[in-house]
N, C-alpha and C positions, 0 to 999 in steps of 0.2 A: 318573669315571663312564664305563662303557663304552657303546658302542653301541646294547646290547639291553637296559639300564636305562631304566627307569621310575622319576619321581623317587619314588614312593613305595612304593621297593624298604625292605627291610629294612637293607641295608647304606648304601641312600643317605639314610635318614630318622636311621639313627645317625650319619652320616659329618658331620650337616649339621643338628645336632639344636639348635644354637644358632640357627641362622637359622629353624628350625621353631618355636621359641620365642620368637622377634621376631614371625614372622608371625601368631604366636597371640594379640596384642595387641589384634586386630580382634574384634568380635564371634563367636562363636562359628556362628551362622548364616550371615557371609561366609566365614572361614576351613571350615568344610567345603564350603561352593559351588566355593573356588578346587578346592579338592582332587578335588571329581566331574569338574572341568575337567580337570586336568591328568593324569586316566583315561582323558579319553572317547575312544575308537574313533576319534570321527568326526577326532578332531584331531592322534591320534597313530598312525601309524604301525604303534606297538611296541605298542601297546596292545588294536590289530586283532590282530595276528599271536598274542597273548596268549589274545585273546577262541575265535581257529578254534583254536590247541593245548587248549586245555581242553575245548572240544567233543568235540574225538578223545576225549577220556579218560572219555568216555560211553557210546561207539559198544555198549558191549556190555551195557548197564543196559536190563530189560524195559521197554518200554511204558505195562506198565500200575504200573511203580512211577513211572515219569517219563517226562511227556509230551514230546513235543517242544520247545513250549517251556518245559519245567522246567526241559531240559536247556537251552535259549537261555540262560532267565534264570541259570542255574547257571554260566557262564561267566562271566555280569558281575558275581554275587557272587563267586567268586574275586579277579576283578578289583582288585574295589573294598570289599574285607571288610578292608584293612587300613587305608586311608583313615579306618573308622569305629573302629579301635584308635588309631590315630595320633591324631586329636579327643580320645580318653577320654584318652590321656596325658598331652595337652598340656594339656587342659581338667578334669580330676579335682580337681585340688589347688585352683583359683579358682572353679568353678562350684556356685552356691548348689544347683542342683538336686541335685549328688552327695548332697548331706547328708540322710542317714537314720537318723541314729544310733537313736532312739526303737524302728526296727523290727527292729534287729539287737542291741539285749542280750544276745541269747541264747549270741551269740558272743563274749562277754567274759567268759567262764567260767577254771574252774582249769584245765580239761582241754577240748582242743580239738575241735572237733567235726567227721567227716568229712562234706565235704560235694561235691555234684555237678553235671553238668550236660553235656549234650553239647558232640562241636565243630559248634555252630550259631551261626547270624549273628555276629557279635561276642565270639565266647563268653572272647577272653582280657581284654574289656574288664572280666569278673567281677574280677580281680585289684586292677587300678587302683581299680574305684570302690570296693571294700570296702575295702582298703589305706586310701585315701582319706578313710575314716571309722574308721579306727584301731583296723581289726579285722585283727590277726595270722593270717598266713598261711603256710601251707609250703604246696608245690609242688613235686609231681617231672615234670620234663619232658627233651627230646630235648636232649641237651651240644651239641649244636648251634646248639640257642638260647641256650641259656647266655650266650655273651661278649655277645647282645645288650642280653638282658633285666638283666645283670647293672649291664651299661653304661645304660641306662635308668632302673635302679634308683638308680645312686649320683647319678643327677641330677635327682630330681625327690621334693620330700616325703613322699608315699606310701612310696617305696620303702624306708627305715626300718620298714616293720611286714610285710614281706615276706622269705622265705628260699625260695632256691632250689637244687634238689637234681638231679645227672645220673640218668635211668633206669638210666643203663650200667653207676652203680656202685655198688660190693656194697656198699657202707657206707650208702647213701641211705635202704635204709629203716629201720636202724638210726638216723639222725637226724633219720626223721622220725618215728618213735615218741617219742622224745626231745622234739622239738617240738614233739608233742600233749599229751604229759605238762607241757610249760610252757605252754600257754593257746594254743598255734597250733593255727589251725583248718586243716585236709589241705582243698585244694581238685583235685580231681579229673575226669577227663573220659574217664569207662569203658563210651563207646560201642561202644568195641575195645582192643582191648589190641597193642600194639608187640612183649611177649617173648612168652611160649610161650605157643600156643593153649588155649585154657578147657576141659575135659571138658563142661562143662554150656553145650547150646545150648534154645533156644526159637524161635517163630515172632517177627522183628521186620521189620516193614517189608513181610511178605511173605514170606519166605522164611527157612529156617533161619541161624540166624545166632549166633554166640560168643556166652556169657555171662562177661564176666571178673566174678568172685567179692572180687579181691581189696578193694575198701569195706567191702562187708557182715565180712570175715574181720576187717580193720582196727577197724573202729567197734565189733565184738563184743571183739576178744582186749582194750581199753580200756574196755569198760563205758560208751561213749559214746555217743552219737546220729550217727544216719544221714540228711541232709538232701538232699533236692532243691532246687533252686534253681530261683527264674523271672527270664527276663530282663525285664521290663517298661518299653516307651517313651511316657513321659505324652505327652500331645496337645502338638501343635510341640514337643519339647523332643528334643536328639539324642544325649543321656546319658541310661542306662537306670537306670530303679531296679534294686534287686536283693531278690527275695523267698524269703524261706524258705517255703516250702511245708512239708506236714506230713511230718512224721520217717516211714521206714520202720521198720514194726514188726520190731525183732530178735529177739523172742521165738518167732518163724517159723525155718525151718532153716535154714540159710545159702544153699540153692537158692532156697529157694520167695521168702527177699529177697531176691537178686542178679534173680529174673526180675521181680519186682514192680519193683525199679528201673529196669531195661529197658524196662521196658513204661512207665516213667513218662519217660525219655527220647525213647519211639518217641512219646507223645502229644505232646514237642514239637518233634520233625521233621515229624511229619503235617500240621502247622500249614504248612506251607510247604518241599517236601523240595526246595527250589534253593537254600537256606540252608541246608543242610548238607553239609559240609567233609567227610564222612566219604565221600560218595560216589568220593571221589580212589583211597581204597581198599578198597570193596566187596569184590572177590573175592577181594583178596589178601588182607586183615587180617579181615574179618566174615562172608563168609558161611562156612559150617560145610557146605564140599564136601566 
């Protein structure tokens, strides 16, 4: 553990993920209290110096998209947004709340169904708890996460109904076509897109902004459905459900859904725009200069 570690780095939560799993013996409402503790500012050092870097990374966000304190509180969701994936991990496979199986049949189909959701609050805890409830999943994400998620995966029961795919490489979407064709449902997070910028932009958040196309092009070239997702957290409980909202109509052009999905993304950032992750890269990945 270096110097400018926090124990609930990415590398030190895998390096140490037995003893994370000792400590997750306790109730589930202690074990996330310890974890707000060993974040807070006031106690660490490293955790201050965390809290003013992420602030910089605002300085040039309007006003009137994010107030002052959006942007306060937006530093301490950075902060402490992986504390609440570290819980769903440890806590998916034994927590009665996770189980929903009754509301998600729909994803136990032949053919998978693409499905979405911003990078907001929590948003990779979607994986675990659906996993969790033994709904197959592909995912394409940054090879950089990769050796984590992979390491994660081969440790904890969920991770059996999960496949994991690099953006980087050329073969990926050929298997994950593949893996919609055998009953995995694409779970997705196309607030912005990583490779090459989208021809078709719209009004989100304020300001012109990418539209990546590529769900709606997916869910149509398969004949499948097009789903949004909600994250929902019942009263005390600190595992969200997970809701399918209604399917976007694909019988629209592939514009007119890629903006309707958009717009059904921006209705749940507007809920709270210091929970979302995507502000890290505003100008460089989403807005359409």
């Amino acid at each position: 553990m270096n110097s400018d570690d926090l124990l609930l780095d990415y590398n030190i939560f895998q390096e140490n993920l037995k003893l994370f799993k000792l400590m997750s013996n306790v109730p589930i409402d202690d074990f996330s209290t310890a974890l707000t503790l060993l974040s807070n500012p006031k106690y660490s050092t490293i955790a201050l110096k965390r809290v003013k870097k992420y602030q910089t990374l605002l300085k040039n966000i309007n006003e009137t998209q994010m107030s002052k304190k959006d942007k306060e509180n937006w530093s301490y969701y950075v902060l402490n947004s992986f504390s609440k994936l570290i819980t769903c991990i440890l806590y998916a496979d034994k927590n009665p709340y996770c189980k929903q199986v009754n509301s998600l049949q729909l994803l136990h189909g032949k053919i998978g169904k693409v499905l979405f959701y911003p990078h907001y609050d929590s948003y990779m805890s979607i994986l675990t708890i659906l996993a969790s409830n033994k709904v197959k999943l592909t995912v394409l994400m940054d090879k950089e996460f990769l050796p984590f998620w992979n390491g994660i995966l081969s440790k904890n029961e969920f991770g059996k109904y999960i496949k994991l795919h690099g953006i980087q490489n050329s073969n990926s979407m050929i298997e994950i076509l593949r893996d919609l064709k055998s009953g995995y449902n694409l779970v997705m997070y196309p607030d912005f897109t990583l490779g090459k910028k989208p021809q078709l932009t719209t009004n989100f958040l304020g300001k012109e902004a990418y539209v990546p196309t590529g769900p709606v092009r997916i869910a149509k070239k398969l004949k499948t459905d097009l789903i949004p997702l909600k994250m929902i957290y019942p009263k005390n409980q600190l595992l969200p459900y997970i809701i399918l909202d209604k399917k976007i109509d694909l019988n629209q052009s592939t514009k007119v859904a890629a903006i309707e999905m958009m717009t059904n993304m921006e209705s749940i950032i507007s809920k709270d725009v210091s929970k979302w992750w995507g502000w890290e890269v505003y100008e460089e990945k989403i807005l359409a200069l």
